[in-house]
C-alpha positions in Angstrom: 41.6 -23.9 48.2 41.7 -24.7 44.6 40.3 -27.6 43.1 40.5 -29.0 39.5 38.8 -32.5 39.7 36.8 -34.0 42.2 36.1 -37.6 42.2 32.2 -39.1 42.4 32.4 -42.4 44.5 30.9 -44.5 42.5 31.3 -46.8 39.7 28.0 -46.8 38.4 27.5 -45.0 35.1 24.2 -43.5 34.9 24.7 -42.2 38.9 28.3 -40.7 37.5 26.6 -39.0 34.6 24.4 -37.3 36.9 26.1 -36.0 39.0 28.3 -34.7 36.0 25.4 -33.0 34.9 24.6 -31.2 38.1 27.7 -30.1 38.3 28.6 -29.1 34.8 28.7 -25.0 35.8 31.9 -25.7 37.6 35.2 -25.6 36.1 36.2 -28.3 37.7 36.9 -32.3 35.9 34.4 -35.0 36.9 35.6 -38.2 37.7 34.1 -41.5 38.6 35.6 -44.6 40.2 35.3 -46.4 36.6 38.3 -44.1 34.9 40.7 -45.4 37.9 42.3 -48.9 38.0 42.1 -51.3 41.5 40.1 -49.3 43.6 39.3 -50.4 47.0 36.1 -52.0 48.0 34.6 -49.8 50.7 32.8 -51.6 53.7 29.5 -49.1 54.0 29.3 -50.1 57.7 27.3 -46.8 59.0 24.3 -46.1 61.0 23.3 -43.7 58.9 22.8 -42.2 55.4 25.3 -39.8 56.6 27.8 -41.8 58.1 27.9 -44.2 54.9 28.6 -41.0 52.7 31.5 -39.6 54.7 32.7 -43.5 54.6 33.0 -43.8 51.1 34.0 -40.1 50.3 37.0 -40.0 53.3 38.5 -43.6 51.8 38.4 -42.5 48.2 39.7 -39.3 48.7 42.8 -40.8 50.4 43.5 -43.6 48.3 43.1 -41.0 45.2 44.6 -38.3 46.5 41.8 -35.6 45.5 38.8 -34.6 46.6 35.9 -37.1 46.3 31.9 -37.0 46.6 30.4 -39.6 47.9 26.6 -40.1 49.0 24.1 -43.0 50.2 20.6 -42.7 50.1 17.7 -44.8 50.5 14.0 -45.0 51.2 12.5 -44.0 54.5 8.5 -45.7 55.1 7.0 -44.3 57.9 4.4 -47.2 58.5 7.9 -49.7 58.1 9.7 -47.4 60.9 11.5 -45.8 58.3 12.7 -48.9 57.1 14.2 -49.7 54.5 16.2 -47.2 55.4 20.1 -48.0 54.9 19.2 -51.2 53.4 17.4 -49.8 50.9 19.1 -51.3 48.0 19.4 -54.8 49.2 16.2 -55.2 51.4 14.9 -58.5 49.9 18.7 -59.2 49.9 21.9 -59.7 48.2 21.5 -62.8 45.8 18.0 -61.7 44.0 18.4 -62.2 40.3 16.4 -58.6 39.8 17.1 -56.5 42.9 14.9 -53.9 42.3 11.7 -56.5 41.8 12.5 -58.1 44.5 13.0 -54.9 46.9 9.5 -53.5 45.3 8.0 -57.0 45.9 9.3 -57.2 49.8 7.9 -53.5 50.2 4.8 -53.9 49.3 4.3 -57.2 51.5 4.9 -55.5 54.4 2.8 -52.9 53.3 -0.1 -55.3 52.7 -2.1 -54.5 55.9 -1.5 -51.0 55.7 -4.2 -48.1 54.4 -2.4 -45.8 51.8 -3.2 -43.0 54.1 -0.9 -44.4 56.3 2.0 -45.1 53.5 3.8 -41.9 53.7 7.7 -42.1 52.6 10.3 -40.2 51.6 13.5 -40.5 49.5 16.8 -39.2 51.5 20.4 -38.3 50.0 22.7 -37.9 52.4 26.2 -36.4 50.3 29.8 -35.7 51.9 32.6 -33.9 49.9 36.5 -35.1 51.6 39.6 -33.2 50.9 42.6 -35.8 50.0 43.4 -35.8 53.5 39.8 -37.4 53.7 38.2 -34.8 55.6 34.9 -33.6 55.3 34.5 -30.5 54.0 30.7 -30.3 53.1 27.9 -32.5 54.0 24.7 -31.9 52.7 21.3 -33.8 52.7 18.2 -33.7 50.4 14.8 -35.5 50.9 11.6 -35.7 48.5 8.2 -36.7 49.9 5.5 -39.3 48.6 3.7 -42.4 49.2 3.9 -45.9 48.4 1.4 -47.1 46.0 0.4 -50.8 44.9 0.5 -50.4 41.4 3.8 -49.8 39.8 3.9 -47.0 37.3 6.7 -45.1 34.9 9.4 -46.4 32.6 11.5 -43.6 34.0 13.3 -44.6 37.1 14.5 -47.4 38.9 14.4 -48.9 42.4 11.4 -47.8 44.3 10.7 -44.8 42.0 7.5 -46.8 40.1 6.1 -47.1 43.8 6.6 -43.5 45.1 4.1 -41.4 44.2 4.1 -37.6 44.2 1.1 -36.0 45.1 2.3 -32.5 43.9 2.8 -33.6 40.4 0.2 -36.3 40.5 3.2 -38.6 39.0 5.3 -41.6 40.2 8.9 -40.4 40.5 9.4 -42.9 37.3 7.2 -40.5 35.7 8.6 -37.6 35.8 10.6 -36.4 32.9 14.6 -36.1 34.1 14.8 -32.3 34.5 12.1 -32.1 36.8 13.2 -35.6 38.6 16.2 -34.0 38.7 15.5 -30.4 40.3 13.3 -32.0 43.0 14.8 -35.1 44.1 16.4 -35.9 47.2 19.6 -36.4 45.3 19.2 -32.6 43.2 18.2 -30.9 47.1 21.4 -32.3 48.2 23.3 -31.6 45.4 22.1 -27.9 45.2 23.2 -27.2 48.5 26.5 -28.4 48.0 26.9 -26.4 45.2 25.6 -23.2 47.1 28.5 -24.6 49.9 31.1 -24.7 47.3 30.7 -21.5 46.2 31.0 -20.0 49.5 33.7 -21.9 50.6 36.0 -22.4 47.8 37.8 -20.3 45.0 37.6 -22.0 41.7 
């Protein structure tokens, strides 16, 4: 199969840009939902990270007529049954004025009672490449491992990244500079194993 653009699934810049530069080694054009007019709003109505990627990456392909990435990803607490989970981007819900404050507030409230060696987490990435048929061709996942802290830290990320603390590089994941944020997050895992994928699967 051949393949000169594939679509990201998203409309959100900074997400678009990188994913762009993940993938800059391919020959390949990298689109996002911004550079089309009247897309369709996508219902993410999965179970799962998973499910929610193939979703979004099935219906875009379709309605686009190329291929399309698409991926959903959250954060997993153990102490919260690995809630938030699919929700992670509207846990404190949809009408907060700042989402991720109010998410990071909600979190640590029901994390109030519990010890911080009992706040393991982990960041998941669950990512699904469809053919314009809106098949999946590859689906991948990535995860990074931490713990929730009190004390928000780092100018560097956003959502949950100032709470989620990485004992390997004694950082927040809104410390770390972007190259190494990016080679070790759950989003980069998932993204490298697409890429390993592609290559086996596809000629460019």
């Amino acid at each position: 199969m051949k393949i000169d653009k594939i679509v990201i699934a998203t409309s959100n810049k900074g997400k678009a840009a990188e994913f762009a530069r993940m993938l800059k080694g391919l020959d390949i054009q990298i689109l996002s939902l911004a550079d089309f007019d009247d897309v369709s709003d996508v219902e993410e109505n999965g179970s799962t990270f998973a499910e929610n990627a193939f979703i979004k990456a099935s219906t875009y392909a379709k309605e686009l007529n190329c291929y399309a990435i698409a991926d959903d990803s959250g954060l997993q607490v153990d102490a919260l049954d690995l809630a938030p989970g699919i929700y992670s981007a509207r846990y404190a819900g949809d009408d907060s004025p700042d989402r991720d404050l109010a998410n990071n507030s909600k979190l640590l409230k029901e994390l109030a009672e519990v010890p911080q060696e009992q706040r393991r987490a982990r960041f998941c990435c669950s990512l699904c490449l469809a053919d314009p048929d809106g098949n999946a061709v590859i689906c991948t996942e990535g995860f990074v491992k931490g713990e929730i802290i009190d004390n928000p830290r780092g100018d560097k990320g956003f959502g949950y990244d100032p709470l989620f603390y990485i004992k390997e590089y004694d950082k927040t994941a809104a410390e770390l500079e972007p190259d190494i944020k990016n080679k070790i997050s759950h989003r980069g895992q998932a993204i490298k194993l697409l890429l390993e994928q592609l290559q086996n699967h596809i000629n460019f």
